[in-house]
Structures are given as C-alpha cells and as structure tokens.
N, C-alpha and C positions, 0 to 999 in steps of 0.2 A: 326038406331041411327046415328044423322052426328052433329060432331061438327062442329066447325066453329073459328076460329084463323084467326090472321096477317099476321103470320108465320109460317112455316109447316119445320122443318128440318126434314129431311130424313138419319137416323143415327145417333146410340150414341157411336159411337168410339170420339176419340180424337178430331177431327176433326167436328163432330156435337156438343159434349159436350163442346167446347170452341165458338161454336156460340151460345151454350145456353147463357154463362156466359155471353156474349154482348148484347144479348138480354134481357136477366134478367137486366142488366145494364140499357137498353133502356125503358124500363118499359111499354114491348108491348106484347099483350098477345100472347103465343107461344106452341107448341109442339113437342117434339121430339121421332119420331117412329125407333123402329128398330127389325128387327126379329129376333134377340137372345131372349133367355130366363133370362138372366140376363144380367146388362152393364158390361163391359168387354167380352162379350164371342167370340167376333171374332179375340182376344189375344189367351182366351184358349183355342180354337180349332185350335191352332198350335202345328207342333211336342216339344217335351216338353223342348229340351233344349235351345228352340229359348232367344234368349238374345235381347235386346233395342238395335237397331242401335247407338243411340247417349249416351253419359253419360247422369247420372240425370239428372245436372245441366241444359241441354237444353231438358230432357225431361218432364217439369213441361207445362200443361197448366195456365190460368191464374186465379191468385187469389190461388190456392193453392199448397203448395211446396211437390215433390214428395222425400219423405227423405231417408236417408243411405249417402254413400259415395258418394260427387254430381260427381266423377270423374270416377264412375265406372257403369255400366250397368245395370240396372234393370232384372231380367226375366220374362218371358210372365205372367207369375202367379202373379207374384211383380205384374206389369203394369197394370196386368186387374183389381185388387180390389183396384187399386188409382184410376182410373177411377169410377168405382163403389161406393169408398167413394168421389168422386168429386160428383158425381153426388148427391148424398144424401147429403153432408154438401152445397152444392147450393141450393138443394130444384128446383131441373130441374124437368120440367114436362115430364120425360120419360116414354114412354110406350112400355111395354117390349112384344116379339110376337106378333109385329103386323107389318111387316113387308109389304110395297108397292106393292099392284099386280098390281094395273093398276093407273098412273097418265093419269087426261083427263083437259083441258083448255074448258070452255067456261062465259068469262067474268071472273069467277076467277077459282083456279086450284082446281080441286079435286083429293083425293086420297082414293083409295078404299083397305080397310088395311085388309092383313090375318083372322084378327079377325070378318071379316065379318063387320064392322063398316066402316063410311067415313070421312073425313075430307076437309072441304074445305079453302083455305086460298085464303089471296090476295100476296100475294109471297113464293117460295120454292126455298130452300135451298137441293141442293144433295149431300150431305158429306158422299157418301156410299164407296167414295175412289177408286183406281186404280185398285186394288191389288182382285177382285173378285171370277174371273172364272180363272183356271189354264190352259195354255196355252198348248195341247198334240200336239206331232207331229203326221202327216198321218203315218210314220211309224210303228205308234200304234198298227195300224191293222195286223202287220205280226206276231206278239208274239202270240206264240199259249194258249189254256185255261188254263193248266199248272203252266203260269208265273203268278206270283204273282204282279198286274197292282195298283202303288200308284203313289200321285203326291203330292207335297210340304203341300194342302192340308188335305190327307187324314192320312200321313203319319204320329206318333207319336213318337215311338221308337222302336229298334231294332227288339221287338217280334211283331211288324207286316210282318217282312221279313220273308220270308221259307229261310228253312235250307240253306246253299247254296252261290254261289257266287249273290254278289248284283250289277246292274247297276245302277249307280243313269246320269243323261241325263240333262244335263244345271252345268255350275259352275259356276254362279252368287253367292251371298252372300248366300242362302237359298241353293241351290245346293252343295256349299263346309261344310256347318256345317251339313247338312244330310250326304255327303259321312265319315264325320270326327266323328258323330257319330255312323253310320254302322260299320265304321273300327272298336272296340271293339269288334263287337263280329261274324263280316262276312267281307271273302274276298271280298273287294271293287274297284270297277273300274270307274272312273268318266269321261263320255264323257263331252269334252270341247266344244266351242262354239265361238264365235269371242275372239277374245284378250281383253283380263281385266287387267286395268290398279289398283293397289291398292298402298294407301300412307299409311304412316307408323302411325302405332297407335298415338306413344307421339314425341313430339318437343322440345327439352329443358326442356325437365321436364314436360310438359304440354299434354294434350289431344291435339288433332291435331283438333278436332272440339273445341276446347273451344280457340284456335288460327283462326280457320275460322269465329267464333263469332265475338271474339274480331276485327278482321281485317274487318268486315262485306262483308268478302266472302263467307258467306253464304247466306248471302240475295242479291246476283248479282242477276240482272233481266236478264230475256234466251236471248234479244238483244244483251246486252251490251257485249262488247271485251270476257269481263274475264267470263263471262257468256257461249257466245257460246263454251269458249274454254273447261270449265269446261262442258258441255252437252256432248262435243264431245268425253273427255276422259269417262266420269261416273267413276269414280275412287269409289272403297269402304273399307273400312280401312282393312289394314291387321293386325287379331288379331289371329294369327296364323295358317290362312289358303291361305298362298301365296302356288304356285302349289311344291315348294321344299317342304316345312312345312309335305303337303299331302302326296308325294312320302315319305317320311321319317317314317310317322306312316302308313305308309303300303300300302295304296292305289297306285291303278295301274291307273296312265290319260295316256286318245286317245286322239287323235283328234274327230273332229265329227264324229257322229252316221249315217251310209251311207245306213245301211238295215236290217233288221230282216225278222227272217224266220224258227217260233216253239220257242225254246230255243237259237236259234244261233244269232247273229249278227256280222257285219261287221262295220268296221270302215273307215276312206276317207283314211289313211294310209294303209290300202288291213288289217288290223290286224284284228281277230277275235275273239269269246269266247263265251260262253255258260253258261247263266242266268240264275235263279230260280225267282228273282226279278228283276225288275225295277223300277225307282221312275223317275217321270219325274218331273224337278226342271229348265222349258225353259221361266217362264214367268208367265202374267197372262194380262189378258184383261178385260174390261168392258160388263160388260150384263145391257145394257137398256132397255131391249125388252119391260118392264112395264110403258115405257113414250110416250105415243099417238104423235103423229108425231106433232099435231097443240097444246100440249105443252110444248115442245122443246124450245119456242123462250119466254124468261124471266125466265126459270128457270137458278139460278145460282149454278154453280158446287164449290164444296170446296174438299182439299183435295189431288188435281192431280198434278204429277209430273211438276216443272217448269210450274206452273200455274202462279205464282206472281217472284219467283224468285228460289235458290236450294233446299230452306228448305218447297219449297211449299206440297210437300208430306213426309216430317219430323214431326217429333210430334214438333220439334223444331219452327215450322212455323206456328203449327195449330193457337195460338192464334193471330198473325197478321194478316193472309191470315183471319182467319174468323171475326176480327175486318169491316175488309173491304166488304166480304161477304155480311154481317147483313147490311152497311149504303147500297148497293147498294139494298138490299132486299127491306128495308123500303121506297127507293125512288121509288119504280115501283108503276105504276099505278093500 
C-alpha cells in the first residue's frame, strides 16, 4: 500500500500538529505520521509529575485555546488530551503507529512506516523534535547489575527506585523535579553539571514568560545581541527548584559525577556514596539514523531548539515556527 501526499509531517506532538493546522489552512493534501499509539503519548510517557514549562496562556497551539488558569501550568496528562482533542476538533489526518523506519529521496521523498505501508510526498516536515534519545554518560558502564539503571525517560515515580539511597545525574529542569520528587519517599543526592542560571517565576505580579512575551523576548533570533546572550545563559524558571530550595527538602548536591564502580561512586569534589538507583537526567540528542543520507537535503526540521528564535523548541513557538515550516514546504520543488 503507498500513498501518496504533498506533505508528509513526521510527528503529532505539538510541533507537527500545528503544521497540520497551516496546512489544513493551505488546502493541500497532507499526513501526519507518528509512532505512539495515541496523540499525546510522547507527554504521557513522561515521569508523571512533569508539569508544561510555560503557562497556558503561551501553551495553546493555533486555533484552539488550552483552558484552566492561562497563568498557571498544565500537567503532562492535561497537555497530552488537548493535543489529542486538537487533533480530533481539526479533523488532522493523523495516523497513529506508524512511526518512520526508513526516509529515501528519489525525485520525491518516500517514507516506509512501522505499519509496513509507505508514503510518498513532494515535501517533509521532521517535527519529531530535540528531546528523543536520552543522553547516558560512559560512566554508565561502572554501575554494577545490582543498581537500579533509569533515565529521564524511563523514569515515572518513586516505585521505580529500590529501596535505598537514589542518584539522580544532570540538574537541568528534568533532573531537579525527578530529584525533588524522589526526596518524598528516598534519600536523594543530585550530581550537578555546569552552572544553571534560573530567573524568577513572577515579575510584578506577572509570569516572567507572559513579560518575555509581551516584551518579544521570546522570539529573539540566536544572532541577534539579546539572542546570543540569552543562548548563553539558557536560564529556566525557578519554581522551586533553585539548588537551596533542594538542599532544604532534603536532598544532598555534588558537584560532578567523576566515577562509578558497583554501588559506589565518586564525585570531582573527592566526595563519595553508595547507590541502589541512578536516574541519569544529562540531556537528550537526536536519532536520524531512519533518513538516507541523499534525503537530508530539503527535508525541513520543525521543533529544535533556537531554530527560528527562543520559543523555537516551546510549545509557545510551535505555531509560528510551523507557519513558516508549511510555506517553505510548499515552495520545494
């Protein structure tokens, strides 16, 4: 079976599902593939008390309003069934499980889908986003069979950890709310990582993002002044996980993770301790290994951090960044 489409986006997260809506707008025929088994699910296979980075208010795609308090956070749960009812009041042609093993170019792109079916278009859209494969340190290898081995992930709540003291390893945004909610019910210890700049939740009464809005410091482009300055710091709100916050509800922060070795590890401060778990929380990289080398060149990416400007990997930015997306889709040959 092979269809045959204009447009081929690849993913129904946020970020695909608002280049449906410009496409549905454009009135060209389209499909969007993704390998979850329902839309939303790459929300809910997050640990479960993951909250929306931004407020509502900037977490609406276009055309339909994500509701409750526009000033206050969605959770992963929230998020993935607004998506899922996006997708169903647009009438998007999502197909669910069937997720891209192999993209090939010849004259136009084909894409050979899980389900065993193919698709061919004359432009594609990769809105499968940054945020894919979790990013493990070599250290990995020293932890003996023992330890209990999660990553950002695999990781859901508490009763995935053994008994026992837990390392969580990265304290980026995902790395402080895992160690913050391990602390309830396990001694927590969080290796650090470079320095992390975080600004303060609210401003005069207001969201600090609904002020970067307003000010269109959110849409700086990565050139400009305020642009590289802001890449440079990556600042992310502190909602009560600055490293005092953590130290206060119990958790113990290193510095970096220097060596492992069974249950033990070392720290770059000579400091020590003896794990049951570890969650590694260092990051996350892209896996294209599914895009043939000769069609690379015209596929366009949606989705990536500081691709168009800060909100480029925001829900807050999917609908502009994939406005722009869709016209250069349509204009390829």
């Amino acid at each position: 079976m092979i269809d045959d489409v204009d447009i081929l986006v690849i993913g129904a997260g946020q970020a695909g599902l608002a280049a449906g809506y410009w496409l549905r707008e454009r009135r060209v025929k389209f499909a969007i593939v993704d390998a979850g088994a329902r839309v939303g699910d790459s929300w809910r296979n997050r640990y479960d008390t993951l909250t929306l980075f931004t407020p509502r208010g900037l977490s609406r795609l276009p055309g339909v309003v994500l509701e409750g308090d526009q000033e206050g956070y969605a959770s992963r749960e929230e998020f993935a069934d607004y998506l899922e009812r996006y997708a169903s009041k647009l009438d998007l042609p999502v197909r669910s499980r069937a997720g891209v093993t192999r993209l090939t170019w010849g004259g136009k792109f084909h894409a050979g889908l899980q389900d065993g079916t193919e698709i061919s278009a004359r432009g594609v859209i990769d809105a499968t986003g940054a945020f894919q494969t979790p990013v493990v340190s070599e250290l990995r290898s020293g932890f003996g069979a023992g330890v209990v081995d999660l990553d950002a992930t695999t990781y859901r709540n508490p009763n995935d950890a053994a008994a026992g003291a837990v390392l969580v390893v990265g304290d980026g945004a995902s790395g402080r709310d895992i160690a913050m909610d391990l602390a309830q019910t396990h001694a927590v210890t969080l290796a650090t990582g470079k320095p992390r700049r975080l600004f303060p939740e609210r401003i005069l009464g207001r969201n600090t993002w609904w002020w970067l809005h307003r000010t269109g410091l959110l849409y700086s482009r990565p050139t400009s002044m305020v642009g590289r300055l802001m890449r440079s710091a990556d600042p992310f709100p502190d909602r009560g996980r600055s490293l005092p916050a953590l130290r206060a509800a119990g958790i113990t922060v290193r510095p970096r993770l220097s060596a492992a070795n069974g249950s033990g590890v070392f720290f770059k401060d000579g400091s020590s301790g003896q794990f049951g778990t570890v969650v590694w929380a260092i990051g996350y990289r892209e896996d294209r290994s599914w895009v043939a080398r000769e069609a690379h060149k015209g596929l366009l990416l949606l989705g990536r951090p500081w691709q168009q400007n800060r909100a480029s990997a925001l829900i807050a930015g999917a609908g502009r960044d994939a406005e722009l997306a869709v016209s250069a889709a349509l204009q390829s040959p």
